[in-house]
N, C-alpha and C positions, 0 to 999 in steps of 0.2 A: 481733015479738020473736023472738030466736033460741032454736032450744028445745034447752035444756042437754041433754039427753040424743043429741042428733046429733054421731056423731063429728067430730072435726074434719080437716078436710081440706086438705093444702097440698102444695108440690113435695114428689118422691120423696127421701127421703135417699141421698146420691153412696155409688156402691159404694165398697169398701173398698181401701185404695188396696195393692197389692204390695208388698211389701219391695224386687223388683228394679227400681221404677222403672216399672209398672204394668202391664206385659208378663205373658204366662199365666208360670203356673208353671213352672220347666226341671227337672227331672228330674236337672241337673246344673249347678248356679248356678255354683260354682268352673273349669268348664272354658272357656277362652280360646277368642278367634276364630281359625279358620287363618289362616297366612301367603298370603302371595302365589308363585307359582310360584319369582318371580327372586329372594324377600327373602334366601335363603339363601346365592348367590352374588356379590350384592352387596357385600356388606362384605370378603367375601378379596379381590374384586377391586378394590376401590376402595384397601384398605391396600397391597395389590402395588404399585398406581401409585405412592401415594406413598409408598413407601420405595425404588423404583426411581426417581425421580424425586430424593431426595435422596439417594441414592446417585451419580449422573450431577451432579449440584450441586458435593459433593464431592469427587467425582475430580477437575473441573475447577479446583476452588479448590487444590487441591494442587498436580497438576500449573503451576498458573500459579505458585503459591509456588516451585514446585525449581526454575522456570524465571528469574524472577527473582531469589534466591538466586544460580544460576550465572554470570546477569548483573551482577551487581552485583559477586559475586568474580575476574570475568577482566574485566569495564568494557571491553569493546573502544572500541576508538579509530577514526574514519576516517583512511583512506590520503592522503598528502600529494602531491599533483600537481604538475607543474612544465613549461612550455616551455624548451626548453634551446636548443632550434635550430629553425631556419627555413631553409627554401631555395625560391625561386619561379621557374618558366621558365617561357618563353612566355607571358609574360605580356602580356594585349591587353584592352582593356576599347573598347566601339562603343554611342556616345549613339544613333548612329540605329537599331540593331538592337536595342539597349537588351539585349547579353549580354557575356557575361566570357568571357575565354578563358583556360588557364595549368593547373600542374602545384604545387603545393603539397607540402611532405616537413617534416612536422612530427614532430619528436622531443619525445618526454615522456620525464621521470623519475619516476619512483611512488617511494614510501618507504613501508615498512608500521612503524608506530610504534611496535605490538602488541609486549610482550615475552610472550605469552603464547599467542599466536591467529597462526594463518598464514590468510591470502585466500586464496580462489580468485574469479577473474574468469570470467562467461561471457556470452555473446550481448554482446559489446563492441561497439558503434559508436558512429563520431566524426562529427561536420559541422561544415563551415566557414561562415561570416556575414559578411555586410557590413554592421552595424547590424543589424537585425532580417532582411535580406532573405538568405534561402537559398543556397548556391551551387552548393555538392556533399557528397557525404557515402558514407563509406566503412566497411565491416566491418573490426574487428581479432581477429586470432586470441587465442584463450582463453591466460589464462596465470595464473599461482599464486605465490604470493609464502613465504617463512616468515619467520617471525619477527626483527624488527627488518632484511629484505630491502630493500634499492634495485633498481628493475629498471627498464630503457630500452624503453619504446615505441614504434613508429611506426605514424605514421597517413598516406598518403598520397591528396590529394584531387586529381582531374582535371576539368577542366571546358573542353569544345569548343564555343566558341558557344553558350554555357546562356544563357537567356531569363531575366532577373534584375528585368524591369521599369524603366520612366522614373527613378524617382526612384536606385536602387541604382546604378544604369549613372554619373548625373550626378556622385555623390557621390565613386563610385572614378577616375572621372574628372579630378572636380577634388583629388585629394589624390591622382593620383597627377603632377600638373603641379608640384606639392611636392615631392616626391620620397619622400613615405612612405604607406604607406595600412593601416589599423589595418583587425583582421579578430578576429571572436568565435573560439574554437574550442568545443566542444561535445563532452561524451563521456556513453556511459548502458553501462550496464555491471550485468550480474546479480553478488552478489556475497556470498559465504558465510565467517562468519568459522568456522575450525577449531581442537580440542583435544584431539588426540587422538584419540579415538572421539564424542568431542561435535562435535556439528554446531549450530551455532547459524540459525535461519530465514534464508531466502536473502529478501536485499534488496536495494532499487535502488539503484543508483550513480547518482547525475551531477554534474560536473565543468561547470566552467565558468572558460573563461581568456579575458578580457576584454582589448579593445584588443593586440591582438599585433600590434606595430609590425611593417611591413616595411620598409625602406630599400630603393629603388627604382633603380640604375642606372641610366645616360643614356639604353645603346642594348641591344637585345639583348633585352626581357622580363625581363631577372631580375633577381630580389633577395635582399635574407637577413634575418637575423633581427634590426632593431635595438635599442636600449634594454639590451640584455641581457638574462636568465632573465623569465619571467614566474610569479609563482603564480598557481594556481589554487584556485576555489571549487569546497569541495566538500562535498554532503550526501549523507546516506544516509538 
């Protein structure tokens, strides 16, 4: 039997548990942990970014607004191309060498449609085609137009025995035993429209005047322009 007078004995009672979460006493329970060396300059320099960041946002939104705005209020127009004349010498074309030989003097008229914006043209060059196939190709001098201007171009193309390939050589061949032979012309042209002190972004030109009939004389190489004027294609 157990003899009632022996204390009773069992696990220790768990100490008492802290108020802070069980940790010794602090001396000073209300004081915070320190920061980290960088937390201080973290935050200015993270706001700098981004308000320099949408500062940079919105210039470009504006700026692209004033720029569209001044487009939409002067709407420039592209310039209207035109073959007007034609003249060919020494003109020889050879299946067996399979090259072209001749002197080309192509006249363009430009029209600038703009009542409000003058052209400038620059780095102008032109080339000639036979279908897709290459012939010759020539620089034109820089030139400026003003407003509601017509001005006359020439472009003139030379070609000595140029190497044009089987298939080109055949073709001009046979169309010129017709008496006519159709030729691409080509132009690319840097080109800036103007108002005043406004300059609007310099853009490509190119031009494109398809099938420009020649009329081929019997003896002699040469020809002229026939069909009359041709337009021409043209994007910017």
């Amino acid at each position: 039997m157990t003899d009632p007078t022996r204390p009773v004995t069992g696990y220790p009672a768990p100490p008492y548990a802290q108020p802070n979460g069980g940790y010794p006493y602090s001396a000073n329970p209300t004081q915070t942990q320190p920061r980290g060396p960088y937390s201080n300059a973290y935050n200015p320099r993270a706001t700098f970014i981004r308000r320099f960041v949408g500062a940079m946002i919105a210039l470009f939104v504006i700026v692209g607004c004033i720029l569209l705005v001044v487009w939409l209020i002067l709407r420039p127009k592209v310039p209207d191309f035109r073959v007007d004349s034609l003249s060919l010498s020494n003109f020889n074309v050879s299946s067996a060498s399979q090259s072209v030989t001749g002197t080309w003097s192509v006249g363009f008229t430009v029209y600038n449609p703009n009542k409000k914006l003058s052209i400038r043209y620059d780095d102008v060059e032109s080339s000639i085609y036979y279908g897709l196939g290459f012939i010759s190709g020539t620089r034109i001098p820089p030139f400026a137009q003003g407003t509601k201007d017509r001005t006359s171009v020439n472009a003139t193309f030379s070609a000595a025995n140029s190497f044009v390939g089987a298939p080109v050589a055949r073709g001009i061949d046979a169309d010129k035993a017709r008496g006519s032979v159709s030729f691409n012309v080509r132009l690319l042209a840097r080109v800036e429209f103007r108002r005043g002190g406004w300059r609007l972004r310099r853009r490509l030109l190119k031009v494109l005047c398809r099938g420009v009939a020649v009329s081929l004389l019997s003896k002699g190489g040469l020809g002229t322009l026939g069909g009359g004027s041709r337009d021409c294609q043209v994007v910017v």
